[in-house]
N, C-alpha and C positions, 0 to 999 in steps of 0.2 A: 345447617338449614336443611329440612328435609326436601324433598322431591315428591312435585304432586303432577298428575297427568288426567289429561281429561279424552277420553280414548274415542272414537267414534266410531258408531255399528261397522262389521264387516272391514276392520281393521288391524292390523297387529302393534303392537309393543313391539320394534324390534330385543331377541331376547340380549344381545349383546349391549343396549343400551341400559335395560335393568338391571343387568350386569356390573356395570359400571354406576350404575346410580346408587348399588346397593352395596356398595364396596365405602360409602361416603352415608349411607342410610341405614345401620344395620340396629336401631330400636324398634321396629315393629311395622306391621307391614296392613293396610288396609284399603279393602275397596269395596265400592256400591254401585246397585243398578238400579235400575225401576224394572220387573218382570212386566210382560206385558200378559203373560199366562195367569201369573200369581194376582196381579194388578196391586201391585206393593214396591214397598223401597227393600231390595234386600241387602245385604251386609255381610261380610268374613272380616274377622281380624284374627291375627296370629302374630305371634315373636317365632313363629318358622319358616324361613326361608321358601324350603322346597314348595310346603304347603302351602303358602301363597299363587308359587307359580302356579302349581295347579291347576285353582281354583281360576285365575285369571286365564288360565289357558284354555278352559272350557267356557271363557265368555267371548270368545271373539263376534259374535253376531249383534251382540250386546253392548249401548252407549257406557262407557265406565268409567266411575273416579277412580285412578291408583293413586296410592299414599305408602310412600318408606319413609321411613320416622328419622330424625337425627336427634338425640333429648336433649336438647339445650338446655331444658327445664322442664325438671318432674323425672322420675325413677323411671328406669325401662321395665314398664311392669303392660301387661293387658289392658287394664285401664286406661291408660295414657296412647295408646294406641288410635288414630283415628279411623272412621268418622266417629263423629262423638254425638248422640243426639239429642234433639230439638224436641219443641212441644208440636211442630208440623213438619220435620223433617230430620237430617243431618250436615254436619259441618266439616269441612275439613280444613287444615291449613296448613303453611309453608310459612316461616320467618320467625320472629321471634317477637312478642307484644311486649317493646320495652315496660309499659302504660301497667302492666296486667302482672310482671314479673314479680313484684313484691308482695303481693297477693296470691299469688298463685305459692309460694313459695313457703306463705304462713297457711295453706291448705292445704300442703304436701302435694299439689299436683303440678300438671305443666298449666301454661299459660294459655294454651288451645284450650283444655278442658275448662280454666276456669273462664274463659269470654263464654263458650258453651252455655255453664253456669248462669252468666250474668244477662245472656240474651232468653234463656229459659224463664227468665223471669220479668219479660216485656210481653205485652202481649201485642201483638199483629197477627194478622191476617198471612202476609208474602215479607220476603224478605227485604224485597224492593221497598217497604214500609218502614225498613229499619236503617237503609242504608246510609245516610246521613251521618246516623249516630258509628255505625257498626264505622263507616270511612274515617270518622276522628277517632277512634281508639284504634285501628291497626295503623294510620297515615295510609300516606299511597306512594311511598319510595322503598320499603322492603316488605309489604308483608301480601301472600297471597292469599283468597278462600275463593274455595267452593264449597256450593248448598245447593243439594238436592232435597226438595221437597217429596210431600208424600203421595204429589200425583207424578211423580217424577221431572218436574220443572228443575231445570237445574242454572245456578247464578253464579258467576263470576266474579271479583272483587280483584281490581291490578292487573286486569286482564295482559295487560301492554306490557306488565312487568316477565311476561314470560315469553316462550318463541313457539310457533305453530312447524310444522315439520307432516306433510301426507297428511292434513286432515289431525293431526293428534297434538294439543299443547300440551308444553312443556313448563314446569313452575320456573325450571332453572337447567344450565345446559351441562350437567355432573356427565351426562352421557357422547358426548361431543366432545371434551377435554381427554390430553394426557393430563395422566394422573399428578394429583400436586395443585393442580387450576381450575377452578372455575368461575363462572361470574354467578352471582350470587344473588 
C-alpha cells in the first residue's frame, strides 16, 4: 500500500521518515501544490528517488500532497504514477479498489488511474458532490484520497484512517515501524 501525506505550510517531512516509507514505496514518487504566485495546481512526478527529494525539498513553505507509490496494480511506469488528473483538479490515493481491480486490469492500468478515469467522466461542480458515490467504490476501512482542486481546495476521504504527527498526516505509519511492520 502506498504512502500519502498531506504536508502543511512551513513544515518538514522528517527526511528519516520518507526514508523509510520509501524503502516499502519504491514505484513512483509524486506531489502537488496550489502556487499562490502561479495561481495554479502544480505537479512533479518522477520514478527517481533523488529527484523527488528535491523538488519536495524546495517546497517547505508550501501546503503539499506527497505520494510513493507501492504498484499493487498497474506496471511501474510514469503513468501510473500519482496525482492523476481530473476535469477540475487531481487525485491521489493510498490502498488498493478491490471494486475497480478487474477493470483496471483489462486496461492495463492501476486502479487509482482508472477510478481517475471513471470520475473524469461525472460531471460536478466539487468533489464534495461526488462523495457519496466516490465513498461506495473505495469503502471507508482501507482506502485513502486526497483531491486538490484547481483553486487549491484540498479533500480528504478516510481521514481517520490515517495518524496526524506536527500538523502533517500520514496515510499509514511505514515510517514509525521497524522494519517488517506496519499497520496498513
Amino acid at each position: 500500500m502506498c504512502w500519502l501525506v498531506l504536508k502543511e505550510k512551513n513544515k518538514t517531512i522528517p527526511i528519516d521518515y520518507i526514508v523509510k516509507a520509501q524503502d516499502y514505496n519504491k514505484d513512483g514518487y509524486g506531489l502537488a501544490y496550489f502556487s499562490t504566485k502561479e495561481k495554479k495546481v502544480l505537479v512533479f512526478k518522477t520514478l527517481d528517488f533523488e529527484e523527488f527529494l528535491y523538488n519536495l525539498n524546495s517546497l517547505y513553505e508550501e501546503e503539499v500532497i506527497v505520494h510513493l507509490r507501492n504498484a499493487t496494480v498497474g506496471e511501474v511506469i510514469i503513468e501510473n504514477v500519482h496525482p492523476f488528473r481530473l476535469n477540475n483538479g487531481y487525485m491521489f490515493h493510498n490502498g488498493t479498489i478491490d471494486l475497480l481491480v478487474p477493470f483496471a486490469e483489462l486496461s492495463n492500468t492501476s486502479d487509482s488511474k482508472y477510478l481517475a478515469h471513471l470520475l473524469n467522466s461525472c460531471k460536478y461542480s466539487s468533489v464534495e458532490d461526488i462523495r457519496p458515490l466516490v465513498q461506495v467504490i473505495i469503502s471507508d476501512n482501507v482506502n485513502r484520497l486526497i483531491f486538490i482542486d484547481d483553486n487549491g481546495n484540498i479533500t480528504k476521504f478516510n481521514n481517520n484512517l490515517g495518524i496526524t504527527e506536527n500538523n502533517i498526516w500520514y496515510s499509514n505509519d511505514y515510517h514509525l515501524k521497524e522494519e517488517g511492520w506496519c499497520r496498513v
